[in-house]
DRENDREN-482712 format. One line per field, with one value per residue (C-alpha): residue in three letters; x negated, y, z. Coordinates in steps of 0.001 Angstrom, whole numbers, always signed. Layout:
N
lose: (ala_...)
east: (X_...)
north: (Y_...)
up: (Z_...)
# end
This chain:
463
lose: (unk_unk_unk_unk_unk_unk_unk_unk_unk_unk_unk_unk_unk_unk_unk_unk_unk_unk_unk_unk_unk_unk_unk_unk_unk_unk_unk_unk_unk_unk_unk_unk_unk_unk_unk_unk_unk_unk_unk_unk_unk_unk_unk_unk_unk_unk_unk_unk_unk_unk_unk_unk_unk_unk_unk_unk_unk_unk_unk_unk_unk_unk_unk_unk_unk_unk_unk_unk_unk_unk_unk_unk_unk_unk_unk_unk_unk_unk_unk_unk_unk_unk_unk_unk_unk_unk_unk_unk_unk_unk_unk_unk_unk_unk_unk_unk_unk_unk_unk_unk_unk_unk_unk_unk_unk_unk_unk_unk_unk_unk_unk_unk_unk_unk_unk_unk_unk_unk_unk_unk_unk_unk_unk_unk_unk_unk_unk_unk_unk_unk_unk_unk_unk_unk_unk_unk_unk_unk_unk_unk_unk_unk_unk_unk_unk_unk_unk_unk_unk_unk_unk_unk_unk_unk_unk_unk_unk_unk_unk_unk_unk_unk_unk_unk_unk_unk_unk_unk_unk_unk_unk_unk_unk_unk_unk_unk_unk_unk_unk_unk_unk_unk_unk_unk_unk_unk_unk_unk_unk_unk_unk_unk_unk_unk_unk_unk_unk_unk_unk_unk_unk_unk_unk_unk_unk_unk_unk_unk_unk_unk_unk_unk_unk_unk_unk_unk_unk_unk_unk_unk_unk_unk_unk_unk_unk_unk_unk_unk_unk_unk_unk_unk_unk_unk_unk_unk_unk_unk_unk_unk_unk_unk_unk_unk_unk_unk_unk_unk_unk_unk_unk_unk_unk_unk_unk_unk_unk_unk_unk_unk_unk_unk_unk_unk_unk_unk_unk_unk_unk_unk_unk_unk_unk_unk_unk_unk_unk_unk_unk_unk_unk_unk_unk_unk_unk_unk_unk_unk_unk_unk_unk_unk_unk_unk_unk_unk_unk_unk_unk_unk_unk_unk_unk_unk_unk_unk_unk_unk_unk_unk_unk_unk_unk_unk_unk_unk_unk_unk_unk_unk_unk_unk_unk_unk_unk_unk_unk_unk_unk_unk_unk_unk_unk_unk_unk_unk_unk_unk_unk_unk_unk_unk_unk_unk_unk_unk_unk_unk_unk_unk_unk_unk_unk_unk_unk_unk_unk_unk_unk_unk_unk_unk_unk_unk_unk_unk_unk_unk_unk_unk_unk_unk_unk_unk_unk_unk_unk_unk_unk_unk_unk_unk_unk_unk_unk_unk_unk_unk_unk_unk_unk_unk_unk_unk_unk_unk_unk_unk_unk_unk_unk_unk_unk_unk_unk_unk_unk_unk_unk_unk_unk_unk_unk_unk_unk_unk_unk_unk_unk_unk_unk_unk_unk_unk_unk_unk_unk_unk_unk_unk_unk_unk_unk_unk_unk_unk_unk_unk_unk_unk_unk_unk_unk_unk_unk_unk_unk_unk_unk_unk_unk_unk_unk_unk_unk_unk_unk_unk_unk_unk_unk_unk_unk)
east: (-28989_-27144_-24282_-21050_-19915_-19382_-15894_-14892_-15777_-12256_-10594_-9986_-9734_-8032_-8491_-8914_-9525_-13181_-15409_-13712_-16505_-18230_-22102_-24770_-27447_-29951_-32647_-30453_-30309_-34323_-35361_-33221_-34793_-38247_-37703_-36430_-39623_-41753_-40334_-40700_-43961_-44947_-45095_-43344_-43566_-43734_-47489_-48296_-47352_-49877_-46986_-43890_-45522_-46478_-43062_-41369_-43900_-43461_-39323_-40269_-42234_-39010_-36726_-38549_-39512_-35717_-35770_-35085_-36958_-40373_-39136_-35841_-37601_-39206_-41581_-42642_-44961_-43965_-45228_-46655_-43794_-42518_-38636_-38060_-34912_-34406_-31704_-29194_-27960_-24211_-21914_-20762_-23675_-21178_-19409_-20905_-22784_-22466_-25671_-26407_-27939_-30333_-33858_-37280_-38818_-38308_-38765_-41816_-43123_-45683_-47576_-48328_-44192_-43165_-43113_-44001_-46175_-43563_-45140_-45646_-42071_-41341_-38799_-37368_-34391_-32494_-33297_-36281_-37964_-39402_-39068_-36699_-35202_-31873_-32496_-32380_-34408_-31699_-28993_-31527_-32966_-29947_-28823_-31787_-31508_-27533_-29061_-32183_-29050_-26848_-29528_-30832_-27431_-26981_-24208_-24045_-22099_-19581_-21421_-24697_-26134_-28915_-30590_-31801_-33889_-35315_-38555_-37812_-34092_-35174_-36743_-36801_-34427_-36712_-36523_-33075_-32306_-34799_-32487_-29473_-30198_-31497_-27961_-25660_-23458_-22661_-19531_-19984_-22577_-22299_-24825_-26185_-27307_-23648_-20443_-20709_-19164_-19016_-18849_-17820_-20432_-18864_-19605_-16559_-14887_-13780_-13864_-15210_-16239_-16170_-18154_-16379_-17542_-20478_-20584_-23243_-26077_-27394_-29533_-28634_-31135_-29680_-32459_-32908_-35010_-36069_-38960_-39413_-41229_-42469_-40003_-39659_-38203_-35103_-33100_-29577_-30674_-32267_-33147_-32491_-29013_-27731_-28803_-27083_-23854_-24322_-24276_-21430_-19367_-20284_-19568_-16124_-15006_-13927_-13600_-10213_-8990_-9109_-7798_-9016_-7484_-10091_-9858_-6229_-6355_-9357_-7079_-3764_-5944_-7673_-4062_-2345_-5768_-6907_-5935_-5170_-4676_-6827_-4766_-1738_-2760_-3862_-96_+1034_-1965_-827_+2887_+2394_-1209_+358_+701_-1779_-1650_-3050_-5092_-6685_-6869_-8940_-11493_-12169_-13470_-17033_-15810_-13491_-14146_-16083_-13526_-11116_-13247_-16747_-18733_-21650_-23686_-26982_-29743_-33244_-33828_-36768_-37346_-39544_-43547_-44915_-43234_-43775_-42647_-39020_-38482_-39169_-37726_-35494_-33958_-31554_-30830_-27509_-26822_-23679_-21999_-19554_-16522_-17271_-16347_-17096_-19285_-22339_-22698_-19022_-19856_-22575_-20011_-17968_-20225_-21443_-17705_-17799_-20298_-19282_-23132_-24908_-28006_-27905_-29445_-27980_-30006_-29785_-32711_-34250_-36090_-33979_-32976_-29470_-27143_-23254_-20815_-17507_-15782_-15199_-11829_-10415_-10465_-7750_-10256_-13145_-10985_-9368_-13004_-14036_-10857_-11495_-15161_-14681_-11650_-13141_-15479_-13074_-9425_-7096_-9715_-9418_-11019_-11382_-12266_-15351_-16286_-19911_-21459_-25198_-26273_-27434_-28491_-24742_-24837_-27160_-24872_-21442_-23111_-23890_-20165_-20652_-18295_-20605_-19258_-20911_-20434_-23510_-22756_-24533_-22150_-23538_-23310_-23475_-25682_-28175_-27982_-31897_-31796_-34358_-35462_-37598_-37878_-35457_-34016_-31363_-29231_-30868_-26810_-25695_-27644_-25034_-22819_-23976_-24887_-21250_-20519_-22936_-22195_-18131_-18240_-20637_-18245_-14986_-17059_-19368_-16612)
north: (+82150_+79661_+78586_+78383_+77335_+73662_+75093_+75514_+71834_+70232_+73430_+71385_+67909_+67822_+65682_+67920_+68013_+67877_+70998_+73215_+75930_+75512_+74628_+77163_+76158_+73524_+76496_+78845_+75639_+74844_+78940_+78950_+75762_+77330_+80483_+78086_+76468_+79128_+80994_+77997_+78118_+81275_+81274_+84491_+83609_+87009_+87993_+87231_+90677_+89353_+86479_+88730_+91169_+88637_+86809_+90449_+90772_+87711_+88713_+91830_+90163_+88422_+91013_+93523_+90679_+90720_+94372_+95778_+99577_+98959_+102591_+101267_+98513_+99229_+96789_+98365_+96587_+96912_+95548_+92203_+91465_+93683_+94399_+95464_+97051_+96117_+98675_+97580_+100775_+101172_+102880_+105291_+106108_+108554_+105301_+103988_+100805_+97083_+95717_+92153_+91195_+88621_+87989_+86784_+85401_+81976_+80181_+78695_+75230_+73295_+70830_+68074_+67385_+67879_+64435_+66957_+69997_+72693_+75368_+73065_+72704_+69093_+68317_+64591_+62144_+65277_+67737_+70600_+70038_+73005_+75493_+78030_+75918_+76809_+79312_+81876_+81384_+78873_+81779_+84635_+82591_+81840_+85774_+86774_+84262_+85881_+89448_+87978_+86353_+89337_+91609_+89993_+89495_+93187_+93216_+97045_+97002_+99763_+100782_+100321_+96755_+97008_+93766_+94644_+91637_+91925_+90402_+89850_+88446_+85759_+87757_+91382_+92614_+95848_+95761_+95378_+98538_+100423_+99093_+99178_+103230_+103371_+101872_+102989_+104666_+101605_+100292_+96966_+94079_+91049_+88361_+85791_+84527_+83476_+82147_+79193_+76024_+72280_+68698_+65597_+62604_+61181_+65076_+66124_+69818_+70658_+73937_+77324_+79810_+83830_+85081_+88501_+89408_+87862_+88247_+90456_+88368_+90590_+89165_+90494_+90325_+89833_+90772_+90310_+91603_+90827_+91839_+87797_+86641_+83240_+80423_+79439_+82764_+82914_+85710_+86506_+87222_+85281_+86413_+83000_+82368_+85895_+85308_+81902_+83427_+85563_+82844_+80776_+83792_+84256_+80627_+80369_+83523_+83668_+87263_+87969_+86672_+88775_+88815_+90461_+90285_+87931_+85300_+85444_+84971_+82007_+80064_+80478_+78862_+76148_+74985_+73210_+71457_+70573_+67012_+66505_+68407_+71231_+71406_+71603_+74277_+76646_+76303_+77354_+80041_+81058_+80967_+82671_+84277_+84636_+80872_+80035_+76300_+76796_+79388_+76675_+73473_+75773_+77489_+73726_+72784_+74463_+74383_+77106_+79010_+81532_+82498_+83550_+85952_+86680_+84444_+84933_+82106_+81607_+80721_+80839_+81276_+82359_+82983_+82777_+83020_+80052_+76577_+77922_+81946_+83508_+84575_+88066_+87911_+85810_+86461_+84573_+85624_+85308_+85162_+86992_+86498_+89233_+89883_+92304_+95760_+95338_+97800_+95632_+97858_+96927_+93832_+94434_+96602_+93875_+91132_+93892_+94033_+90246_+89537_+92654_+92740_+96226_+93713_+92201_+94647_+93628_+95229_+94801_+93308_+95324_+94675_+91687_+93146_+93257_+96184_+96852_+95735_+95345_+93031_+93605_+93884_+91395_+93347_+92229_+92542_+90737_+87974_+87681_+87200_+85029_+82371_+83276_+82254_+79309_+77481_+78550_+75266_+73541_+74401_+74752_+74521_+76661_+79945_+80234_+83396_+83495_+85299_+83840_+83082_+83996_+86863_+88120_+91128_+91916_+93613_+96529_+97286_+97037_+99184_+101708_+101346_+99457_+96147_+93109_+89517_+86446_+85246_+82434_+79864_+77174_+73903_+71200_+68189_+68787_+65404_+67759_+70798_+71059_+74819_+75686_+72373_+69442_+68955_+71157_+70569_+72188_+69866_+70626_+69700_+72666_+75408_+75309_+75951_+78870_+80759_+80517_+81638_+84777_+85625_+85675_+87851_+90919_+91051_+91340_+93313_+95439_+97497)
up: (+197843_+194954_+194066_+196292_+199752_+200110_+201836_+198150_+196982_+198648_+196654_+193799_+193083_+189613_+186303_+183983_+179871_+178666_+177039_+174551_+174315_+170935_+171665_+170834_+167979_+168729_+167826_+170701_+173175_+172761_+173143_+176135_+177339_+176761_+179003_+181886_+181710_+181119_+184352_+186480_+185610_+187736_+191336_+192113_+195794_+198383_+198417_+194894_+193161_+189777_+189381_+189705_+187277_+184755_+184937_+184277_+181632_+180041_+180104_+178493_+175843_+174986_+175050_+173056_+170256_+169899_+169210_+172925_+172965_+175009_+176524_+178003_+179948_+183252_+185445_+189185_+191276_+195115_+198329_+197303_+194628_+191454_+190190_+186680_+184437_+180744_+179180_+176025_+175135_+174369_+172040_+174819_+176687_+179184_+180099_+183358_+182772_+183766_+185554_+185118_+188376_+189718_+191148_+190302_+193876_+194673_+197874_+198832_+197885_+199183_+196565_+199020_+199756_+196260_+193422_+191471_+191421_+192256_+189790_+187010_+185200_+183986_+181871_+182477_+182950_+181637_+184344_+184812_+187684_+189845_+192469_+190960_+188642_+189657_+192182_+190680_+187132_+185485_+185114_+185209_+182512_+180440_+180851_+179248_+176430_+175662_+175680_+173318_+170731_+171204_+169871_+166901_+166232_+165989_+168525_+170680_+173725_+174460_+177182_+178514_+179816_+182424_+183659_+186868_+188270_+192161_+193792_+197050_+197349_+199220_+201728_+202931_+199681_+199643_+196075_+195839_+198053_+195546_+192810_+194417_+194821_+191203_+189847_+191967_+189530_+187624_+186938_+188632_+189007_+187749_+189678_+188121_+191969_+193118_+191977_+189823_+189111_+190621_+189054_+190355_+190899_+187067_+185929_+185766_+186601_+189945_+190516_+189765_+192740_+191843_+194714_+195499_+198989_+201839_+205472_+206768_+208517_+211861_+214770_+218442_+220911_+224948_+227134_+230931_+233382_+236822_+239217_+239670_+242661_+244461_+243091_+246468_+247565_+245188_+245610_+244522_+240831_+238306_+234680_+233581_+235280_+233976_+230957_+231126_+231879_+229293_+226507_+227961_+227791_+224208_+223417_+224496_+222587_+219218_+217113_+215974_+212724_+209832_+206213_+203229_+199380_+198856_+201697_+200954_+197237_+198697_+200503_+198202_+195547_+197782_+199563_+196516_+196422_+199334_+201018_+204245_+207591_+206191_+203110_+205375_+207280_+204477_+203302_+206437_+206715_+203443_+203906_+207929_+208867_+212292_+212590_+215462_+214871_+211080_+212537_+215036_+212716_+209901_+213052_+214007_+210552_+210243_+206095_+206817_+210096_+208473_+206035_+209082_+211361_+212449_+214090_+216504_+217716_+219807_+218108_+220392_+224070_+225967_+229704_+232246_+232611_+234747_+236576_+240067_+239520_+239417_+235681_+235448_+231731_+229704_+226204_+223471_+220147_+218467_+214826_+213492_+210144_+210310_+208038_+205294_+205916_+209856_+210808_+212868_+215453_+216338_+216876_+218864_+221237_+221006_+222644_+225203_+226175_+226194_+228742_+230395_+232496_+232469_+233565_+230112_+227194_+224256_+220891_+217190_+215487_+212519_+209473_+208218_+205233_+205895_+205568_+206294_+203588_+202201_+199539_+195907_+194934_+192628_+189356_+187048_+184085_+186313_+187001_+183624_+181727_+184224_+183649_+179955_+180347_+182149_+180488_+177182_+178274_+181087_+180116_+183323_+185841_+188804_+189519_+193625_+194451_+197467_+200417_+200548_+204346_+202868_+201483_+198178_+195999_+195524_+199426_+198782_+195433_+197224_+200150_+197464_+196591_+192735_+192524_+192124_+191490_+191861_+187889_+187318_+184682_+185938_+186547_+188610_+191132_+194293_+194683_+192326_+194193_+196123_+195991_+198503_+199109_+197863_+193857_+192971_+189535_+186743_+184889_+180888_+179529_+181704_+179354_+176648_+178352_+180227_+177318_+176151_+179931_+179676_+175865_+176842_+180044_+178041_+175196_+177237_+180105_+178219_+176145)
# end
C-alpha cells in the first residue's frame, strides 16, 4: 500500500507559501540518502527469508552504531520472510508506548521490464530508482534515520518508541498479526506506509492525507450446483443462468450509506476545495447527510463512492465443464471493501438476503490476510502534531483526514484495539507515484523534509 487515495488529490487546490521547516545537515541528508539506497538494494521479496533477515540486520547495524542496546532489538525469521522490533527506551517505562510502524517486503520486480535493474538502486535526474523506493523503504528509511539522530543526540523519549517493521505487508500480513499481538498494548501506531502528502506538476503543496481508518478487503465466493446433463436436454435449471441472476441482483444494489467521524471530518475538509459538481455536493453532504441528490452525484464518481458505504463487486466467473454438456457448476467471486467497523460476515448475510436463492451458496474466502476493523478516532493530540509537522514545512496547507480503500499493517493493530494513523512524510507528484509498478522512484529533495516530518511527530508524540 502507499500513499493516499487519488479521491483526496481534488481536496485541495490552494497556492500556498513555500518551505518553512529548517533543512537537516548535509551530513544528516547524505546518511539518510545512504540507508534509502542501501535498502533498495535487498530484494526482500516473499520467499527470500536470507534478504528480509539481512535488510533487518543491516537496520540493526545502524541503530545499535548509534547507541541502541543490541538486547532491545529483535529480528525473527518466519515463513519465507522475517519481522524485527528495535526498542528506544523512555523516561516512563509504565507509560504505554508509541510504535512506529511499517514494512520491509516489497512487491515483485521483474529485471527484463524494468530500465533499470529493480534491485540495484540508482541514484539520477534527482530521484532513486528501485523497487521499494517509496513503497515502503523511503519513510521506513527516513524513520530510522530520525531514531539514528535522536540518539546520538542524546534525546530519551517520555515513553517508550518501538519500531516494529513487518515482512509480508504486501502479502499474507502473517507477520503483522504476530506483531500486531506482540504490541497490542501500545498507545497508538503511527505508519510510516499511509498518509502522506501531494504536489502539484510545478511541485507545489496540495494537500496532506492522515490515513485514520481502511475498508476491510473480503472475497465471497457464490457457488452453484446442478446435476447437468445433455445440452440438448435443458431443463428448467441451469447453474449458469442462476448464477447469472445472482450477479445482476448484486449489481443493481448499493449498501446503505454510512458515516463515521472520519468520512465526515473527510468531506468537511475536501468541500471548500473541491471544484465543481462534486464540490457541490460534499457541501450539501456536509450541510444534510440525508440529502439523496448529494448522496447520488458523490456514489457516481468512483473518487468518492467508497467513502459513503460498502461496496461489493464481481470480480471472476467460472461455469460449466464442456461446449456440448449442461453446467453442472458455475461460480463468481465478488470483492467487498466494507466500511470499517462492519462486521464481514454481515455483509456476507447481506448479499445472501440480496439474491434471496437457497440454490446459490454464498462463502467467505480465507487466507487473504484480512481481518475485521474499525477506524481510529481523530485524536486531538494526533491531529494537532500532524498540522504542526506539516505546516512546520508547508504553512496553511490542509490536513484531510482518510479512510483508505486498501489495506495496510494499521488493520491487525486497530483489530487489536491500538489507534494507528497513516503519518508518512514523503511529499510527491502524483506523475512520480509508480508504487507497485514499473521503475519506481523517490523524489531525493523529499528526504529533508521527511526527517523534519519524523523528528516533529516523536517529540510531541513520544512524551
Amino acid at each position: 500500500m502507499r500513499l493516499m487515495s487519488t479521491a483526496a488529490v481534488a481536496a485541495a487546490l490552494a497556492c500556498l507559501a513555500a518551505p518553512a521547516a529548517a533543512k537537516p545537515t548535509p551530513a544528516e541528508h547524505a546518511e539518510a540518502l545512504e540507508i534509502l539506497t542501501q535498502a533498495v538494494a535487498f530484494r526482500t521479496v516473499i520467499g527470500h527469508p536470507d534478504q528480509a533477515v539481512a535488510y533487518a540486520e543491516a537496520i540493526k547495524a545502524r541503530l545499535v552504531k548509534a547507541g541502541f542496546n543490541p538486547a532491545d532489538i529483535k529480528i525473527t525469521p518466519s515463513d519465507g520472510t522475517a519481522y524485527m522490533t528495535a526498542r528506544y527506551p523512555g523516561r516512563d517505562r509504565t507509560k504505554k508506548p508509541i510504535v512506529i510502524l511499517g514494512h520491509m517486503d516489497v512487491v515483485e520486480a521483474k529485471r527484463e521490464d524494468w530500465t533499470r535493474d529493480p534491485f540495484t538502486p540508482v541514484v539520477e535526474n534527482g530521484y532513486v530508482y528501485g523497487r521499494g523506493s517509496v513503497d515502503n523503504k523511503f519513510d521506513v528509511s527516513m524513520a530510522v534515520a530520525t531514531l539514528v539522530k535522536l540518539k546520538r543526540a542524546g534525546w530519551t523519549p517520555g515513553r517508550d518508541v518501538i519500531l516494529a517493521l513487518s515482512g509480508d505487508e504486501e502479502t499474507a500480513m502473517a507477520t503483522t498479526q504476530k506483531l500486531a499481538a506482540e504490541l497490542k498494548g501500545a498507545e497508538m501506531a503511527l505508519n510510516a506506509d499511509g498518509g502522506g502528502g501531494l504536489l502539484d506538476e510545478k511541485g507545489q503543496p496540495v494537500v496532506y492525507g492522515l490515513q485514520a481508518g481502511e475498508k476491510t478487503y473480503a472475497d465471497f465466493t457464490l457457488t452453484v450446483t446442478d446435476p447437468g446433463g445433455h445440452s440438448s436436454r435443458p431443463g428448467k435449471t441451469n447453474a449458469i443462468n442462476t448464477l447469472a441472476k445472482a450477479l445482476e441482483k448484486i449489481g443493481a444494489y448499493s449498501f446503505p450509506v454510512m458515516r463515521s467521524e472520519l468520512t465526515d471530518a473527510y468531506f468537511r475538509a475536501s468541500a471548500p476545495k473541491t471544484d465543481g459538481a462534486a464540490g457541490e455536493a460534499m457541501k450539501r453532504y456536509v450541510a444534510n447527510p440525508e440529502d439523496k441528490d448529494a448522496v447520488a452525484e458523490l456514489a457516481a464518481d468512483p473518487e468518492y463512492v467508497g467513502q459513503l458505504r460498502t461496496t461489493c463487486v464481481a470480480t471472476q466467473v467460472a461455469g460449466g465443464h464442456a461446449p456440448n454438456a449442461l453446467p453442472q457448476r458455475a461460480t463468481a467471486n465478488i470483492n467487498c471493501r466494507i466500511f470499517p467497523g462492519t462486521p464481514s460476515e454481515s455483509v456476507r448475510q447481506e448479499l445472501a438476503g440480496v439474491i434471496a436463492d437457497p440454490a446459490v451458496k454464498i462463502e467467505r474466502v480465507t487466507g487473504d490476510g484480512a481481518i475485521d476493523s474499525p477506524a481510529s478516532p481523530l485524536r486531538p493530540d494526533v491531529m494537532a502534531a500532524v498540522k504542526k509537522a506539516v505546516n512546520a514545512r508547508y504553512p496553511g496547507l490542509t490536513i484531510v483526514p482518510s479512510m483508505s480503500a486498501g489495506a495496510t499493517d494499521s488493520m491487525h493493530f486497530r483489530a487489536q484495539g491500538v489507534p494507528s494513523y497513516g503519518v508518512a512524510g514523503l511529499f510527491m507528484k502524483s506523475s512520480d507515484d509508480f508504487a507497485h509498478g514499473l521503475n519506481e522512484r523517490a523524489p531525493v529533495a523529499a528526504i529533508d523534509g521527511a526527517l523534519d516530518h519524523w523528528e516533529s511527530l516523536l517529540k510531541d508524540l513520544a512524551k
